[in-house]
HTML snippet that shows the backbone in 3Dmol.js (N, CA, C, O; Angstrom):
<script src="https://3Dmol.org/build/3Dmol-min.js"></script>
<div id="view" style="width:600px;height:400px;position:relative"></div>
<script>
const pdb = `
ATOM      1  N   UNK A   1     -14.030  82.797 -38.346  1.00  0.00           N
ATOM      2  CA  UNK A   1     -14.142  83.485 -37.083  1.00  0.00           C
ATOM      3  C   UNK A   1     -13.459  84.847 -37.151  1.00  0.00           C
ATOM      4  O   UNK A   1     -13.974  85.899 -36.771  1.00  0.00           O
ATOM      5  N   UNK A   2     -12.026  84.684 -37.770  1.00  0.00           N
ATOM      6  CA  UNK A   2     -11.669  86.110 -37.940  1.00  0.00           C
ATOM      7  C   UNK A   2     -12.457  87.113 -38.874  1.00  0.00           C
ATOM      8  O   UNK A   2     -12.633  88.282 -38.531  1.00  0.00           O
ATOM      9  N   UNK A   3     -12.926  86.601 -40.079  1.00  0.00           N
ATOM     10  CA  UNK A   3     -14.116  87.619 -40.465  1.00  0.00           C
ATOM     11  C   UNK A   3     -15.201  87.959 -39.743  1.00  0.00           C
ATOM     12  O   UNK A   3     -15.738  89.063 -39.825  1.00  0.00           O
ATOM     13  N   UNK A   4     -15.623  86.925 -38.914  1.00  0.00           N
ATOM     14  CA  UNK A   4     -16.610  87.699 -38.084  1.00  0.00           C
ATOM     15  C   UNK A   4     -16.267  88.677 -37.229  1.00  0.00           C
ATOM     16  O   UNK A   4     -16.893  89.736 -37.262  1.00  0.00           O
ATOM     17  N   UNK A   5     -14.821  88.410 -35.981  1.00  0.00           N
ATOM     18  CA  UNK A   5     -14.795  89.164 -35.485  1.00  0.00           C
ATOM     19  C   UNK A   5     -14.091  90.875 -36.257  1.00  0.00           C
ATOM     20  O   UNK A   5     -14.168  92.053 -35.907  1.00  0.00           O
ATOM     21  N   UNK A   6     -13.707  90.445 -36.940  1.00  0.00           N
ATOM     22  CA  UNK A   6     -13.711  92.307 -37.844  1.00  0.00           C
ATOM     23  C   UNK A   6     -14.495  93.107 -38.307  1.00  0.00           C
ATOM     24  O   UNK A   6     -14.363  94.330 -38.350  1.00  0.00           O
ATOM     25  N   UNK A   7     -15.844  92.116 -38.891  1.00  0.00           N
ATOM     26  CA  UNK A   7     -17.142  92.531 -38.846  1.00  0.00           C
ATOM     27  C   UNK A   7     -18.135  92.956 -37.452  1.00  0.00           C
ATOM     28  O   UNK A   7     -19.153  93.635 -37.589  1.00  0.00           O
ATOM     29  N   UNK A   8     -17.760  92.548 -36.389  1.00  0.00           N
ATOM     30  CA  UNK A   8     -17.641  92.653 -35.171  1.00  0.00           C
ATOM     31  C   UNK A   8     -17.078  94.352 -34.697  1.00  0.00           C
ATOM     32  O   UNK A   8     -17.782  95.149 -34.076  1.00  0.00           O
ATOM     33  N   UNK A   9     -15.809  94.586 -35.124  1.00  0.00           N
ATOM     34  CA  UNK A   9     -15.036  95.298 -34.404  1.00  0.00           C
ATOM     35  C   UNK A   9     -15.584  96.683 -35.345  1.00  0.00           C
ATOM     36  O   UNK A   9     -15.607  97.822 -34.878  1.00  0.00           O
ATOM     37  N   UNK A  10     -16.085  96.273 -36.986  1.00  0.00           N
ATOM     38  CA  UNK A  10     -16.767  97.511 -37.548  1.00  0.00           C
ATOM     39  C   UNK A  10     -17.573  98.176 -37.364  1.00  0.00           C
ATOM     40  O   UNK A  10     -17.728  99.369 -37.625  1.00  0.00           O
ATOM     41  N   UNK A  11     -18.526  97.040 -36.611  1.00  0.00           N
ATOM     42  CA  UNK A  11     -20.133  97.693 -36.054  1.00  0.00           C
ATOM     43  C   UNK A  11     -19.569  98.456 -35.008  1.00  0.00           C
ATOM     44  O   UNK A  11     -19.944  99.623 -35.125  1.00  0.00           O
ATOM     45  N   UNK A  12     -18.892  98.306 -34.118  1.00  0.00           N
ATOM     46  CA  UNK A  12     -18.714  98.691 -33.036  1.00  0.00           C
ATOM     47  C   UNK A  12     -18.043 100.083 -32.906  1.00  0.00           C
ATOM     48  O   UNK A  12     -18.200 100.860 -31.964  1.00  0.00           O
ATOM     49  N   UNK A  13     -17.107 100.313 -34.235  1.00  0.00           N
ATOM     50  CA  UNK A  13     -16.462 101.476 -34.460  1.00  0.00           C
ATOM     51  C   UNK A  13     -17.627 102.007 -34.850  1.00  0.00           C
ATOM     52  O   UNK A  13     -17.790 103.087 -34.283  1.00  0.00           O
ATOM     53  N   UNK A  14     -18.429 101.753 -35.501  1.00  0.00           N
ATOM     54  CA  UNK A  14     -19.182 102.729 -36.074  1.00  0.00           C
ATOM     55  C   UNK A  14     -20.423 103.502 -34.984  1.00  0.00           C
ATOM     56  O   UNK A  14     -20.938 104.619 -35.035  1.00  0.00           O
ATOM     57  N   UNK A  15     -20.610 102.335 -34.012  1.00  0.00           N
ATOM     58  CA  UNK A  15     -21.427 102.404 -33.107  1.00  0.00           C
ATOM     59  C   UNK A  15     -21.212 104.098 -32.287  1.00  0.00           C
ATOM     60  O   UNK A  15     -21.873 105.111 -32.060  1.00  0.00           O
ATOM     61  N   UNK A  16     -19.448 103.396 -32.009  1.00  0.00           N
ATOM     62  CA  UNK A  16     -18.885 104.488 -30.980  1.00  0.00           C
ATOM     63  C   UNK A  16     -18.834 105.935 -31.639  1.00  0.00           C
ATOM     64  O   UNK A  16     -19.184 106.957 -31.047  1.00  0.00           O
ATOM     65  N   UNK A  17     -18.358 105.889 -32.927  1.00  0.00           N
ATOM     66  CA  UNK A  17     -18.850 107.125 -33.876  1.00  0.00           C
ATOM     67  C   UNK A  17     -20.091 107.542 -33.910  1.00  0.00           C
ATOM     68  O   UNK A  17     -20.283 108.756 -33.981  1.00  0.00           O
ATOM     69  N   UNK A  18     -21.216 106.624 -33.865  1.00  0.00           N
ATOM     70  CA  UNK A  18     -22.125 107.571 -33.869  1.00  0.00           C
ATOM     71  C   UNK A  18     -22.860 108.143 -32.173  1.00  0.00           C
ATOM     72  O   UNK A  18     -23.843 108.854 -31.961  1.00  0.00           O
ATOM     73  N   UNK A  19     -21.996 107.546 -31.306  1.00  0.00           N
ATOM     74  CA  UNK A  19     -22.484 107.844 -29.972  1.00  0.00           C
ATOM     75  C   UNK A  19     -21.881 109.216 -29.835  1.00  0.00           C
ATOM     76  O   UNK A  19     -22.596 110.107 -29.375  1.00  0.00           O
ATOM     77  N   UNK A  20     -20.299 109.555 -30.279  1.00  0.00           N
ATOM     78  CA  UNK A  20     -19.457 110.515 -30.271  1.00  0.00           C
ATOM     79  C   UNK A  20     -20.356 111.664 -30.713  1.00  0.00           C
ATOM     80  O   UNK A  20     -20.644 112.606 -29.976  1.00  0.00           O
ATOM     81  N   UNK A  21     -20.844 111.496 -32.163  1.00  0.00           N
ATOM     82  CA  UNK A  21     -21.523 112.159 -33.158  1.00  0.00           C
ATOM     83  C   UNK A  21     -23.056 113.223 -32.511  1.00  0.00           C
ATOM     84  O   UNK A  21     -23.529 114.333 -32.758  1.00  0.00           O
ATOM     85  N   UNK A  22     -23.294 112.336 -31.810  1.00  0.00           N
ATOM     86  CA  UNK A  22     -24.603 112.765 -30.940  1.00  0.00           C
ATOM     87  C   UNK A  22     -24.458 112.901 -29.619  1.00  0.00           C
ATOM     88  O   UNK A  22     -25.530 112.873 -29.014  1.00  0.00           O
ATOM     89  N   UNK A  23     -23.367 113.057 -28.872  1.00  0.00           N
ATOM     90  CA  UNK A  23     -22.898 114.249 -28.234  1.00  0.00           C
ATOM     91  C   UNK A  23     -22.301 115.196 -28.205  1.00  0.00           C
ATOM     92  O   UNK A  23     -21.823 115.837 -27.269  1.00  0.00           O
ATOM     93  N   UNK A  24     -22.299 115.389 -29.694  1.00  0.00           N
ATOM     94  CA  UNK A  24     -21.826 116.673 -30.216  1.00  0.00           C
ATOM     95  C   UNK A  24     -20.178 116.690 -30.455  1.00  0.00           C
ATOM     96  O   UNK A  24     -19.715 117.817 -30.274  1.00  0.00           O
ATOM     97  N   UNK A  25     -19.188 115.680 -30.824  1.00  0.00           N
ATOM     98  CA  UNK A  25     -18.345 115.275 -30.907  1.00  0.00           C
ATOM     99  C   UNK A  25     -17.971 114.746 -32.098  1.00  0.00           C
ATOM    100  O   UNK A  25     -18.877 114.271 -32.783  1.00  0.00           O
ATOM    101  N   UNK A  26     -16.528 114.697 -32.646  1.00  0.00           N
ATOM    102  CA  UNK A  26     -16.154 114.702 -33.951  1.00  0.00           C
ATOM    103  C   UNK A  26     -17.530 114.798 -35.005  1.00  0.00           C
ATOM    104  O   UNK A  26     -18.206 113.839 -35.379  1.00  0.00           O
ATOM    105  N   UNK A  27     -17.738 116.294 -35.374  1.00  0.00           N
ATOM    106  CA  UNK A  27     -18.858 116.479 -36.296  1.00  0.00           C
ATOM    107  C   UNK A  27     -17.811 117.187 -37.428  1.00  0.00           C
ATOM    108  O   UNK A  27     -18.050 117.425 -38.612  1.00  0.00           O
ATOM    109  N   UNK A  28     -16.777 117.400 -36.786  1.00  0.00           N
ATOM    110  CA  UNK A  28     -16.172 118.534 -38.420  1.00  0.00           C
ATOM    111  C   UNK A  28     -15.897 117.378 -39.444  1.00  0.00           C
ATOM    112  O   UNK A  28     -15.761 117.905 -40.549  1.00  0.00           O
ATOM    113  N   UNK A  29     -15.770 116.133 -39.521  1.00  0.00           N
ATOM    114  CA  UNK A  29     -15.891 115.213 -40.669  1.00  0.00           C
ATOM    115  C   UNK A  29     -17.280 115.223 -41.269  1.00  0.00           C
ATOM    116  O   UNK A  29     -17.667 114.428 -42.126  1.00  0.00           O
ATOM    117  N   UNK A  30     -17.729 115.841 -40.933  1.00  0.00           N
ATOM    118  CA  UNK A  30     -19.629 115.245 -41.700  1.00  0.00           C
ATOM    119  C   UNK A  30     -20.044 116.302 -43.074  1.00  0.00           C
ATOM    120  O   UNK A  30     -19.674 117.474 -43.140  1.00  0.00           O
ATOM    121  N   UNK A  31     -20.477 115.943 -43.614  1.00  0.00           N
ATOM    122  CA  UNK A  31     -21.030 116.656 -44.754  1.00  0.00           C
ATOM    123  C   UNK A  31     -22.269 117.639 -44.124  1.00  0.00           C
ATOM    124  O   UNK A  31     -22.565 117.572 -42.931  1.00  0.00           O
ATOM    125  N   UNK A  32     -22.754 118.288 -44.789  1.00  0.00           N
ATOM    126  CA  UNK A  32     -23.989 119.162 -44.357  1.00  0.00           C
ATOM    127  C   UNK A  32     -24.813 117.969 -44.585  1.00  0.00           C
ATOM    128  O   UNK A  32     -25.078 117.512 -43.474  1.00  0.00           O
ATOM    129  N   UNK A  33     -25.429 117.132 -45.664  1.00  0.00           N
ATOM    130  CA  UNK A  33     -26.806 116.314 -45.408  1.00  0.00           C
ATOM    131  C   UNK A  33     -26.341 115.255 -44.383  1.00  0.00           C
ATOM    132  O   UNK A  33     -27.276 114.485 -44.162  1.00  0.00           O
ATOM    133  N   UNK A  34     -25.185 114.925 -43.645  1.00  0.00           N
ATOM    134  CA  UNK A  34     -24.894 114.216 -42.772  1.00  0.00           C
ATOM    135  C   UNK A  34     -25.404 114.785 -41.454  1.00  0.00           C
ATOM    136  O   UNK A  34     -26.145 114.153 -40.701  1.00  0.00           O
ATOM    137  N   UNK A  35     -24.901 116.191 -41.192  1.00  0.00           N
ATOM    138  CA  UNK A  35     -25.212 116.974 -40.026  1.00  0.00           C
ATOM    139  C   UNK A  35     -26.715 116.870 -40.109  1.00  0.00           C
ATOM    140  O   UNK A  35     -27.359 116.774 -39.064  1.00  0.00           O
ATOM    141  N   UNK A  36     -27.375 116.884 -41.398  1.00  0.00           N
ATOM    142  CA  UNK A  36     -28.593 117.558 -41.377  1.00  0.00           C
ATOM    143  C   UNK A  36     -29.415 116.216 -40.481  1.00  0.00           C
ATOM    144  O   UNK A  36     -30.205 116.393 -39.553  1.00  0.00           O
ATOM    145  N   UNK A  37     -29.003 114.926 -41.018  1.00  0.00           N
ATOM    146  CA  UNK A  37     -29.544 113.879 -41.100  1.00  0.00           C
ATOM    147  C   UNK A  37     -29.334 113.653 -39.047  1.00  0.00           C
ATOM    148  O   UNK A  37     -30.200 113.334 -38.232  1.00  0.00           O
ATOM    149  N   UNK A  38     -28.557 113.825 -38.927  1.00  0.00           N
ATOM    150  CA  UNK A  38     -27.908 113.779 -37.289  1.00  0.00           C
ATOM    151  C   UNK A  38     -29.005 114.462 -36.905  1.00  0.00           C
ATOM    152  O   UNK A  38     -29.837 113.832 -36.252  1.00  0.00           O
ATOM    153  N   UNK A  39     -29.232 115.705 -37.173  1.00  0.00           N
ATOM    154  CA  UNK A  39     -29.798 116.524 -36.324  1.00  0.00           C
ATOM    155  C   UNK A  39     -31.648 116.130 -36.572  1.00  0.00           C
ATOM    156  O   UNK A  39     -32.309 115.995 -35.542  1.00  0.00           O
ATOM    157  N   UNK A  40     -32.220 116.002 -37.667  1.00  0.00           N
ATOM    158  CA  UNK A  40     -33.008 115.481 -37.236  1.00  0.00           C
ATOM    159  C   UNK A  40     -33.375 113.984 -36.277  1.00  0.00           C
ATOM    160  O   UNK A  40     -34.277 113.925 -35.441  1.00  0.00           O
ATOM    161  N   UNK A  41     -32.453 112.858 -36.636  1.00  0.00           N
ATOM    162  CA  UNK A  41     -32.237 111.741 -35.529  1.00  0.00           C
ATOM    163  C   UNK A  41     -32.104 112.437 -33.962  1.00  0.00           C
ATOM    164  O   UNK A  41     -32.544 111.772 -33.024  1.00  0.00           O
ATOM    165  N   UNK A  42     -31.652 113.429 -33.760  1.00  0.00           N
ATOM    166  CA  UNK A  42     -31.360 114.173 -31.915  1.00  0.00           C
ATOM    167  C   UNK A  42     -32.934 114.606 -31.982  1.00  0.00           C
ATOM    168  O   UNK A  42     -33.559 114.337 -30.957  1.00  0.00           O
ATOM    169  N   UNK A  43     -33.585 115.161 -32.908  1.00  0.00           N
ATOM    170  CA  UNK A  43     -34.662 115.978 -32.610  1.00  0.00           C
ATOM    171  C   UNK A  43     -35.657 114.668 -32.414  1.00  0.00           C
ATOM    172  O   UNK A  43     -36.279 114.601 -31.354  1.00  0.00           O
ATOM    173  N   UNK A  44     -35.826 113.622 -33.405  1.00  0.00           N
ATOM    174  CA  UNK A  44     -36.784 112.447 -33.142  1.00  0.00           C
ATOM    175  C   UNK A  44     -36.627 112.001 -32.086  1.00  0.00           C
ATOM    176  O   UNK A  44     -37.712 111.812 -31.536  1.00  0.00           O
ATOM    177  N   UNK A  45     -35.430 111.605 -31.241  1.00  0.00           N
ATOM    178  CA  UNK A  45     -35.255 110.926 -30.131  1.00  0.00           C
ATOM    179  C   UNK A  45     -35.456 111.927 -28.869  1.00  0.00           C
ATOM    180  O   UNK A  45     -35.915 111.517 -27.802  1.00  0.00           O
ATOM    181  N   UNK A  46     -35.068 113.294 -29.086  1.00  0.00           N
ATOM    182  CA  UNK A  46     -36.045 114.091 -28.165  1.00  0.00           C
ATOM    183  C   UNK A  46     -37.160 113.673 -28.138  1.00  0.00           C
ATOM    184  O   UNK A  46     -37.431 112.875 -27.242  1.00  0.00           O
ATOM    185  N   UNK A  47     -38.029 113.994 -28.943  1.00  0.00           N
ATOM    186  CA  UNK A  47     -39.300 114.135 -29.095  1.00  0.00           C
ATOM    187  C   UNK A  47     -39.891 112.705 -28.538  1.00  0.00           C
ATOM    188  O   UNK A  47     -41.063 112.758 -28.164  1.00  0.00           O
ATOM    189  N   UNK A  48     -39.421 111.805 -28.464  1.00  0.00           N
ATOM    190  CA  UNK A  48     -39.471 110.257 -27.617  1.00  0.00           C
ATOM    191  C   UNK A  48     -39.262 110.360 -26.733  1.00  0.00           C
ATOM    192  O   UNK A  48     -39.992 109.703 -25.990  1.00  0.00           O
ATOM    193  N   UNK A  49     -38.057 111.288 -25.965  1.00  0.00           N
ATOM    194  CA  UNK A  49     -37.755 111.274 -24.415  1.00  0.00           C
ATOM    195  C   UNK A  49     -38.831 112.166 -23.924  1.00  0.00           C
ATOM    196  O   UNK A  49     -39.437 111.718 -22.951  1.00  0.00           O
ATOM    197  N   UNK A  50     -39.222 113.349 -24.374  1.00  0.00           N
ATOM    198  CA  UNK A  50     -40.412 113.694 -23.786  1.00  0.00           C
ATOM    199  C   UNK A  50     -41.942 113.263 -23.979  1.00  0.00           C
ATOM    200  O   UNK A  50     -42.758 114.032 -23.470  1.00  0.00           O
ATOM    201  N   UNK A  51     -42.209 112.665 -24.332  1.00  0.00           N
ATOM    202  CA  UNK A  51     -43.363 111.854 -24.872  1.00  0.00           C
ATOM    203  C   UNK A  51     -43.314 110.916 -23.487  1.00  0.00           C
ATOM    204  O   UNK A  51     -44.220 111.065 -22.667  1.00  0.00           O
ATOM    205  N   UNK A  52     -42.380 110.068 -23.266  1.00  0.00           N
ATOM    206  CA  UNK A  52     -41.625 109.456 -22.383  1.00  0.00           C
ATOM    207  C   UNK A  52     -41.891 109.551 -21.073  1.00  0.00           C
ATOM    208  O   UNK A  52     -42.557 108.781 -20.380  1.00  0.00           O
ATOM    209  N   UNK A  53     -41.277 110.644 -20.738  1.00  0.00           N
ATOM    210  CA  UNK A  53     -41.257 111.553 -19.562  1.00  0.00           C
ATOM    211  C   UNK A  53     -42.911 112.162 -19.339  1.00  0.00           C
ATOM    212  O   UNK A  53     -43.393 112.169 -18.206  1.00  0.00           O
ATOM    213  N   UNK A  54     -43.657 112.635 -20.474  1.00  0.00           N
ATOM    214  CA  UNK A  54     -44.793 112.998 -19.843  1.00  0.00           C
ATOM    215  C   UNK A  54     -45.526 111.713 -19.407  1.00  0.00           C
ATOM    216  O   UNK A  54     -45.969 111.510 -18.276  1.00  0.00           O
ATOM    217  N   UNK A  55     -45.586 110.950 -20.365  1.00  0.00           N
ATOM    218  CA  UNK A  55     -46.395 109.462 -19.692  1.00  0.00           C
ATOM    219  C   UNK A  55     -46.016 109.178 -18.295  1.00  0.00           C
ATOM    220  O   UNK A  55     -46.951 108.970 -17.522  1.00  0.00           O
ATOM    221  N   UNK A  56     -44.727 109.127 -17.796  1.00  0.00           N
ATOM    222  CA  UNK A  56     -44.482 108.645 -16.870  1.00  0.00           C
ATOM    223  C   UNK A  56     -44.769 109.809 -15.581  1.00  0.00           C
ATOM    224  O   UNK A  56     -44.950 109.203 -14.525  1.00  0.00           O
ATOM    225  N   UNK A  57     -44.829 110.904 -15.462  1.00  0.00           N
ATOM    226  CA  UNK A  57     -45.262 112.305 -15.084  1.00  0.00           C
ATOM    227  C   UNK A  57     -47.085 111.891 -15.004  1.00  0.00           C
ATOM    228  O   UNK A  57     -47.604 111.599 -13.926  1.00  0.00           O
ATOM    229  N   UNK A  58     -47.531 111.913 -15.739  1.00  0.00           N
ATOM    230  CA  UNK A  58     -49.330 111.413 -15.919  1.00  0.00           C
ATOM    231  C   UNK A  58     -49.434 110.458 -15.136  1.00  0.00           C
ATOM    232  O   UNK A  58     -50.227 110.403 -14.196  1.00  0.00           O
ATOM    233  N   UNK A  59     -48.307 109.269 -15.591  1.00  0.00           N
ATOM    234  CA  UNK A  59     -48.948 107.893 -14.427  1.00  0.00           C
ATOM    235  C   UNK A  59     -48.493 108.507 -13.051  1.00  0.00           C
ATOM    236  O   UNK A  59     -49.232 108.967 -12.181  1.00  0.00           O
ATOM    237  N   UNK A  60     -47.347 108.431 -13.042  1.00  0.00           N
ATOM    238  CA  UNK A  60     -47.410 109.055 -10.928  1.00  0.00           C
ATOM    239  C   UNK A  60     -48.181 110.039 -10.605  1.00  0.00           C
ATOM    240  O   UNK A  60     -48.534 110.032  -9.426  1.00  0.00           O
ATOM    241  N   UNK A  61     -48.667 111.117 -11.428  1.00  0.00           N
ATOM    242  CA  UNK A  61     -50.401 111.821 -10.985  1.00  0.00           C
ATOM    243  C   UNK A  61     -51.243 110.871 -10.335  1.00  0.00           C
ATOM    244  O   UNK A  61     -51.491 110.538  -9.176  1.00  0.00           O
ATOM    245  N   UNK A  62     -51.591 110.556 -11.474  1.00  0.00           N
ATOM    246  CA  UNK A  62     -52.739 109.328 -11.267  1.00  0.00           C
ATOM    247  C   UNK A  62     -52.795 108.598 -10.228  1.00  0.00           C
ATOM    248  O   UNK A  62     -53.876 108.322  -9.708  1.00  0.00           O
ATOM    249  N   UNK A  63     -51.359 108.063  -9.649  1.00  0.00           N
ATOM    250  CA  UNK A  63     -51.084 106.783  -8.953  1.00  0.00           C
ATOM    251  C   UNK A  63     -51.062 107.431  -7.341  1.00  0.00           C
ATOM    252  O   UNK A  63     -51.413 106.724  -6.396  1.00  0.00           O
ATOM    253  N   UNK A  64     -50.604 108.864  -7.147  1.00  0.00           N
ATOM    254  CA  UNK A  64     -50.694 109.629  -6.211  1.00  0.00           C
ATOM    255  C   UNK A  64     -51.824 110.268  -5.626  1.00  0.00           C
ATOM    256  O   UNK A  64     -52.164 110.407  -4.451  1.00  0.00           O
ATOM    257  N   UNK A  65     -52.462 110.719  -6.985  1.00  0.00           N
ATOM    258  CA  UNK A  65     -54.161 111.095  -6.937  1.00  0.00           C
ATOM    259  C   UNK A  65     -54.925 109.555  -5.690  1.00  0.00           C
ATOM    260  O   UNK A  65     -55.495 109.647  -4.603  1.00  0.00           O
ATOM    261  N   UNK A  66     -54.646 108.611  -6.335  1.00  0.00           N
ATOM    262  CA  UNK A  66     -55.734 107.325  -6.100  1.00  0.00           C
ATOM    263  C   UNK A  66     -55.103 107.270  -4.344  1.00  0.00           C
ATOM    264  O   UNK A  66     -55.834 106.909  -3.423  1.00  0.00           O
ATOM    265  N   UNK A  67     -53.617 107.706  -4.134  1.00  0.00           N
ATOM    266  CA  UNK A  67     -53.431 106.972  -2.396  1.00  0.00           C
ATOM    267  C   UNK A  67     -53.617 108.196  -1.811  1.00  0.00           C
ATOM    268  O   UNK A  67     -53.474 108.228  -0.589  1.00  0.00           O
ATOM    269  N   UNK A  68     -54.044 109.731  -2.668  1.00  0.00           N
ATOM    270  CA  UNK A  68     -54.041 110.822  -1.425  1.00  0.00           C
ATOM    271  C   UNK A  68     -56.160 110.762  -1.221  1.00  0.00           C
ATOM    272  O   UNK A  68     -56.844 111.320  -0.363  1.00  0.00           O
ATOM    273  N   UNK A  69     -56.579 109.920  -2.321  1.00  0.00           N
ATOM    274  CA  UNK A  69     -58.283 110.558  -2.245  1.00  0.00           C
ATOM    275  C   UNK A  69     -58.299 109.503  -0.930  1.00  0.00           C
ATOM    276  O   UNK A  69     -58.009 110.322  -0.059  1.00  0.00           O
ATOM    277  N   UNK A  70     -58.418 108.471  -0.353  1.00  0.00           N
ATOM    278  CA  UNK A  70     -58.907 108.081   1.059  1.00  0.00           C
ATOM    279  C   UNK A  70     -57.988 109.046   2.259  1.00  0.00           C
ATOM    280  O   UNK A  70     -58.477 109.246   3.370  1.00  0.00           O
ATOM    281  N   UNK A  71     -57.038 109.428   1.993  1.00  0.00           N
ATOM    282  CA  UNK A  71     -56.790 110.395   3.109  1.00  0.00           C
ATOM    283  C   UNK A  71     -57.782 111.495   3.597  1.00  0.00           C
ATOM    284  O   UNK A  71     -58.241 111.808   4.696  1.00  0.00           O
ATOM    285  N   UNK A  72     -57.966 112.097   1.908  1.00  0.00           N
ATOM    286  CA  UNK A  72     -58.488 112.859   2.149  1.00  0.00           C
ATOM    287  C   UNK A  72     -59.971 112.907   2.676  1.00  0.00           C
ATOM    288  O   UNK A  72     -60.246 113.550   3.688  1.00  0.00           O
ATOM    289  N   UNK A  73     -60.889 112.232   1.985  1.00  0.00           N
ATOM    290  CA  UNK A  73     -62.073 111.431   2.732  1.00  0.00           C
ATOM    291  C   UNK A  73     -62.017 111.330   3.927  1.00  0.00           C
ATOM    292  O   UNK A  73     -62.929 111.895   4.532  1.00  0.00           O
ATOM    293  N   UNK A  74     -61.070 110.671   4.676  1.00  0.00           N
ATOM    294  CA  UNK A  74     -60.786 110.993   6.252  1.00  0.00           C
ATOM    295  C   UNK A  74     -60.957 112.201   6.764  1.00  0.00           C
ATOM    296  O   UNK A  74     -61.414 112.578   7.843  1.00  0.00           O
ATOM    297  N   UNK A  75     -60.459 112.851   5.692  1.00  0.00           N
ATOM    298  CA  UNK A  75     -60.145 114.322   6.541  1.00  0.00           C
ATOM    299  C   UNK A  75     -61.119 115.094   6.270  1.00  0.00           C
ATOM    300  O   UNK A  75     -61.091 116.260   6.664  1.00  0.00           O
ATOM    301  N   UNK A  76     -62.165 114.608   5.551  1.00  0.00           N
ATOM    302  CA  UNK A  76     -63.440 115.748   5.482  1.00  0.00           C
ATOM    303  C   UNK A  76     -64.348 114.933   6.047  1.00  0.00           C
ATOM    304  O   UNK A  76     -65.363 115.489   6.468  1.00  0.00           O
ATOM    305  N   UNK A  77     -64.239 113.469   6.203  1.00  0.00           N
ATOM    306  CA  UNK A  77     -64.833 113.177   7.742  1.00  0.00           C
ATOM    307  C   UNK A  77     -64.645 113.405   8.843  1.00  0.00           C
ATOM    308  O   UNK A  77     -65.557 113.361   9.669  1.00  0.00           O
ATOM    309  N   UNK A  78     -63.532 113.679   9.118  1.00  0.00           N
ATOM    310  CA  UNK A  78     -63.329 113.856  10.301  1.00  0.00           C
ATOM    311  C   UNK A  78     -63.920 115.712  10.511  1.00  0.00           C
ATOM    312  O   UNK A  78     -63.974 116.197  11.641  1.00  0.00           O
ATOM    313  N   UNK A  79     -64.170 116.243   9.703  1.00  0.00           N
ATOM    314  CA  UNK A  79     -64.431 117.652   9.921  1.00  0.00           C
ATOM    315  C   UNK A  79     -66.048 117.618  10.091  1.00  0.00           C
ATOM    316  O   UNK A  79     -66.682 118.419  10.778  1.00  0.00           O
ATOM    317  N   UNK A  80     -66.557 116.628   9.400  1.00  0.00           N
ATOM    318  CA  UNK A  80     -68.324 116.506   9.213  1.00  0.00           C
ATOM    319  C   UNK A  80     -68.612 116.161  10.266  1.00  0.00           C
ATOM    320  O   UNK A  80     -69.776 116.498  10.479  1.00  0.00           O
ATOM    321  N   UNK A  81     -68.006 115.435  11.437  1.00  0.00           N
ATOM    322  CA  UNK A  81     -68.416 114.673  12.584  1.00  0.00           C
ATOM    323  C   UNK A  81     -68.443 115.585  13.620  1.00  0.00           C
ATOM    324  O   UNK A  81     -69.132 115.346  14.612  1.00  0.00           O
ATOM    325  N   UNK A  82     -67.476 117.085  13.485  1.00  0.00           N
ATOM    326  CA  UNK A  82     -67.463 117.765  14.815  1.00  0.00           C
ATOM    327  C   UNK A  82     -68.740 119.167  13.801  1.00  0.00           C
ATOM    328  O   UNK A  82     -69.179 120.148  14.401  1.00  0.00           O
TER     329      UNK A  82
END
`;
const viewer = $3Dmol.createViewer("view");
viewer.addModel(pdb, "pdb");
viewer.setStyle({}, {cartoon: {color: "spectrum"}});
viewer.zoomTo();
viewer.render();
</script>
């Protein structure tokens, strides 16, 4: 149990290091192919958050489009009738 939990407490250091790491925090320990390697991992996971964000941007179009078209139908009936 005590090896597990130290194996435990390693992941976790390392975890918090790399959360530090990618908010731009303790980086003066890193090598250049370390930084390099960081910085493409920030750029991939961008590139996921906006991917992300547009899908979800497209669906509430869509989902807004579908409850404003019977309004609107109303409202160019109601103009055809007078």
């Amino acid at each position: 149990m005590q090896r597990t939990l130290n194996h435990l407490k390693d992941i976790n250091r390392n975890l918090r290091t790399e959360i530090r790491q990618r908010m731009g925090e303790d980086l003066d320990a890193l090598e250049f192919e370390e930084l390099r390697d960081l910085e493409q991992n920030v750029d991939a996971a961008l590139k996921e958050v906006r991917q992300r964000k547009y899908h979800v941007i497209t669906t509430q179009t869509e989902t807004y489009k579908k409850k404003v078209r019977p309004f609107l139908n109303n409202h160019y009936n109601l103009f055809s009738i007078n």
